[in-house]
C-alpha positions as CSV (number, residue, x, y, z in Angstrom):
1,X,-13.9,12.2,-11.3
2,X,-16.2,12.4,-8.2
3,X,-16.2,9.4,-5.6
4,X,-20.2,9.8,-5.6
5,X,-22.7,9.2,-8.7
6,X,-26.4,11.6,-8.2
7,X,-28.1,8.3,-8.1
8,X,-26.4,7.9,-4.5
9,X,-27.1,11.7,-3.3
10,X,-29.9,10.7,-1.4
11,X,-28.7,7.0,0.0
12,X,-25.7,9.5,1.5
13,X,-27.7,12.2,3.1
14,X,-27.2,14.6,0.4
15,X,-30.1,16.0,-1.1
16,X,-31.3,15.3,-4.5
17,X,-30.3,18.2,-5.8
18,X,-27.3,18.5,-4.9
19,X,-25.0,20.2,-7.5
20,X,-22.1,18.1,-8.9
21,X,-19.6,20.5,-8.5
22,X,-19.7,19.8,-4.7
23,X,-18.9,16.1,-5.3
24,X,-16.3,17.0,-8.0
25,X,-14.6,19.0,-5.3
26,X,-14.6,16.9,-2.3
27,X,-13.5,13.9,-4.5
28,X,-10.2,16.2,-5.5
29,X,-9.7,17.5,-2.0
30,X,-9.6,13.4,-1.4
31,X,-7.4,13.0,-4.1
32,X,-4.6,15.9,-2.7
33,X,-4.9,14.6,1.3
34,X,-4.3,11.0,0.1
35,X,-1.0,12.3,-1.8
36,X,-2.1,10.9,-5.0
37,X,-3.7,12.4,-8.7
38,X,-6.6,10.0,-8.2
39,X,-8.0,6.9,-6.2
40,X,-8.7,4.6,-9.1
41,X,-6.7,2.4,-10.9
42,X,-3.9,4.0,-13.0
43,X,-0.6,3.4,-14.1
44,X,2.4,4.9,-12.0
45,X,6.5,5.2,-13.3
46,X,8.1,5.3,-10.1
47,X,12.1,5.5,-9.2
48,X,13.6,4.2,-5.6
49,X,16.6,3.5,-3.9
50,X,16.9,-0.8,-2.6
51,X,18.1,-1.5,0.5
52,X,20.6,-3.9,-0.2
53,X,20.0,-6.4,2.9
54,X,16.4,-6.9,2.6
55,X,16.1,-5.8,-1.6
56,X,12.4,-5.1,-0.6
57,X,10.6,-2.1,-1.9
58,X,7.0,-0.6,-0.9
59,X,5.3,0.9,-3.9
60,X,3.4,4.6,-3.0
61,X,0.2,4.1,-4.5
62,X,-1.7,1.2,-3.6
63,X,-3.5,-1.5,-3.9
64,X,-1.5,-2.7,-6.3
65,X,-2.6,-4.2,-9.1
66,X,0.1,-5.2,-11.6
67,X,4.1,-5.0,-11.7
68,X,4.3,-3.9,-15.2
69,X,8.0,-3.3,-16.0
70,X,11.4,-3.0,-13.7
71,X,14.3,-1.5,-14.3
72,X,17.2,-1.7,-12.0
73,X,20.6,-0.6,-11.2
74,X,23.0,-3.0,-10.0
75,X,24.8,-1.5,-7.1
76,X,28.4,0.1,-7.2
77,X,31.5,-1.5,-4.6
78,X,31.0,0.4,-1.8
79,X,27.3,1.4,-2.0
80,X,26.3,1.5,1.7
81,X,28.3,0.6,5.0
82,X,28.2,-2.9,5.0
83,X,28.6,-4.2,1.0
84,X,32.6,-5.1,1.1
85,X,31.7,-7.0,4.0
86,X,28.4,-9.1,2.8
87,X,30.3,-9.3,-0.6
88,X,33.6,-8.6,-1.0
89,X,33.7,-11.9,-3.6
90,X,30.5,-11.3,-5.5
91,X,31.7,-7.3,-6.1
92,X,35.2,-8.2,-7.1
93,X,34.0,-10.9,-9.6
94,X,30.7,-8.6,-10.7
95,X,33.7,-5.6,-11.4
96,X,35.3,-7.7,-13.6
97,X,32.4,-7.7,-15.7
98,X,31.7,-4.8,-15.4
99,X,28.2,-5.0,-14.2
100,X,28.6,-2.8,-10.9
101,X,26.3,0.9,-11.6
102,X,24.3,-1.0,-15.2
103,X,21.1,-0.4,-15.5
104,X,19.5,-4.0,-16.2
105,X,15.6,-4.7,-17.4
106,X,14.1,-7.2,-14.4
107,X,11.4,-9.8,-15.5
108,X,8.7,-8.9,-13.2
109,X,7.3,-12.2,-13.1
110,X,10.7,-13.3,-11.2
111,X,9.7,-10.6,-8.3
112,X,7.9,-11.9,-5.1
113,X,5.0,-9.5,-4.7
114,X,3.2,-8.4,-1.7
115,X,-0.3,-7.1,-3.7
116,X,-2.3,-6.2,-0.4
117,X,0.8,-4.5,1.0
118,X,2.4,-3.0,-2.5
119,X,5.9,-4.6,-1.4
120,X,7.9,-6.7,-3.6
121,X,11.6,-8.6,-3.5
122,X,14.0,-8.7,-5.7
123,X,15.2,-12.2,-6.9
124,X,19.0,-13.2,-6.1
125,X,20.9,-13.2,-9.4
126,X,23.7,-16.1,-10.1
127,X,26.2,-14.0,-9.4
128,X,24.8,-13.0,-6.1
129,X,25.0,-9.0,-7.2
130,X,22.2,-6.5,-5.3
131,X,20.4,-3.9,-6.8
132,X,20.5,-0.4,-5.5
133,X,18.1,1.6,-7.2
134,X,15.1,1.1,-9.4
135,X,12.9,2.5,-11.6
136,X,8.7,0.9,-11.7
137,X,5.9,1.1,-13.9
138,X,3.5,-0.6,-12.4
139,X,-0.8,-0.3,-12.0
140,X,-2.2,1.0,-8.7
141,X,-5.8,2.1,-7.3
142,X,-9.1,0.7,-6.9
143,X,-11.2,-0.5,-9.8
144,X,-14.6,0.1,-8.0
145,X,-15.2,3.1,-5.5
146,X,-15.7,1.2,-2.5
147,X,-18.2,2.3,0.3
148,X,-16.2,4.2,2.7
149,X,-14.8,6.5,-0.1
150,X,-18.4,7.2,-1.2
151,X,-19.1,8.0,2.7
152,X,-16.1,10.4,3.3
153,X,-17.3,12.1,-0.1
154,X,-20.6,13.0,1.3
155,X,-19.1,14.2,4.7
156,X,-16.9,16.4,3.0
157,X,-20.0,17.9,0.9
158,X,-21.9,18.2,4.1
159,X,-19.6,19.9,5.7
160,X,-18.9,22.1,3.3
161,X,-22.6,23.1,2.7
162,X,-23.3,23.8,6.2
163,X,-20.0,25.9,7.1
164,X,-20.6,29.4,6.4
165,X,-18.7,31.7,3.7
166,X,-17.6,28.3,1.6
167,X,-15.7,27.6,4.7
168,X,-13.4,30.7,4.5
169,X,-10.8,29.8,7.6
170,X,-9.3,33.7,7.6
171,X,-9.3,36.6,5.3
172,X,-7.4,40.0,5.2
173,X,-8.3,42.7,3.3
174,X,-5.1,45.1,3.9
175,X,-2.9,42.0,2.0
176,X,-5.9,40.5,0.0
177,X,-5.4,37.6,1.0
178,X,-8.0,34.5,1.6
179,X,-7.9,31.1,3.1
180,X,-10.3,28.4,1.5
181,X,-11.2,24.8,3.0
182,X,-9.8,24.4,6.4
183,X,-9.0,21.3,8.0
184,X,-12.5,21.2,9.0
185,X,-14.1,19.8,5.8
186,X,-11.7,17.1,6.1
187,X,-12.7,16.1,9.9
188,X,-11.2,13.3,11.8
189,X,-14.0,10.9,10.7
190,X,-13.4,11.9,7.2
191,X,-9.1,11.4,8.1
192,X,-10.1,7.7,9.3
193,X,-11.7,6.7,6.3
194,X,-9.2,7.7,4.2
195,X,-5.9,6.3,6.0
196,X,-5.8,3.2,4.4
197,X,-5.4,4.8,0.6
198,X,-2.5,7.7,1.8
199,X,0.4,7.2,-0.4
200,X,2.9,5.3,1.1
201,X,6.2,6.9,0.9
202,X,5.5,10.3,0.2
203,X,5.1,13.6,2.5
């Protein structure tokens, strides 16, 4: 999907006839420097490890728009250095049960949820037990390109158009070998633009 429709060409500095291949590629060379298969909205299955003090989580791809489903794996007796002491009680009367290690559906709507920030909390349980790991599905990306993706799109077509040789950053014949797009279509105003929607926790 490219980050720029032809009716904006122009309002971007890119000529009208600018051919749509050049957006489709700038929008995927967005798409791989912000970590992530696309910008907009789509549904993600992720699996993390819980801290067990703070039971907080940061989703990767952001802004988060729904918590769909949560699985999540209570945590075994001594998971981490300071369990036995936090919970010596809760583990012992957990093992009993044998809930220690289960993989347990969480009701998302019992989850405190950061959207702006793509963080959310697990809830205490009765018998005080933490969760260690978990798996996500939740929905993340923008519904609506907003402006400063449609800006960094067209820098990244201008630059490419007016580097030389498609932007070829080194090429040597003796190994065949050929570099395409270097750094420089992705400049540092382009970079800035694009912080805020790097995935979180990858790279």
């Amino acid at each position: 999907m490219g980050y720029l429709l032809p009716a904006d060409y122009v309002t971007y500095g890119l000529s009208v006839d600018t051919a749509d291949a050049w957006v489709t590629t700038a929008s995927a060379m967005m798409d791989a420097y912000c970590r992530r298969p696309t910008l907009m909205a789509q549904s993600y299955t992720e699996r993390m490890r819980i801290p067990l003090r703070s039971q907080t989580v940061r989703l990767s791809y952001g802004p988060l728009i729904s918590v769909d489903a949560i699985n999540a794996q209570y945590a075994r007796p001594g998971y981490g250095n300071d369990f036995y002491s936090d919970f010596v009680y809760e583990t012992g009367y957990a093992a009993a049960f044998a809930l220690p290690g289960q993989w347990v559906a969480v009701d998302p709507t019992t989850v405190w949820v950061s959207y702006p920030t793509g963080e959310f909390r697990f809830p205490w349980n009765l018998m005080g037990m933490r969760y260690c790991e978990a798996e996500v599905t939740y929905t993340g990306g923008l519904t609506v390109v907003p402006n400063d993706l449609q800006v960094a799109c067209a820098q990244i077509v201008r630059n490419a158009q007016t580097t030389p040789g498609m932007n070829v950053k080194s090429s040597r014949m003796d190994t065949l070998q050929t570099q395409y797009f270097s750094d420089s279509l992705i400049d540092s105003q382009v970079q800035a633009l694009l912080r805020p929607y790097v995935a979180e926790r990858l790279g």
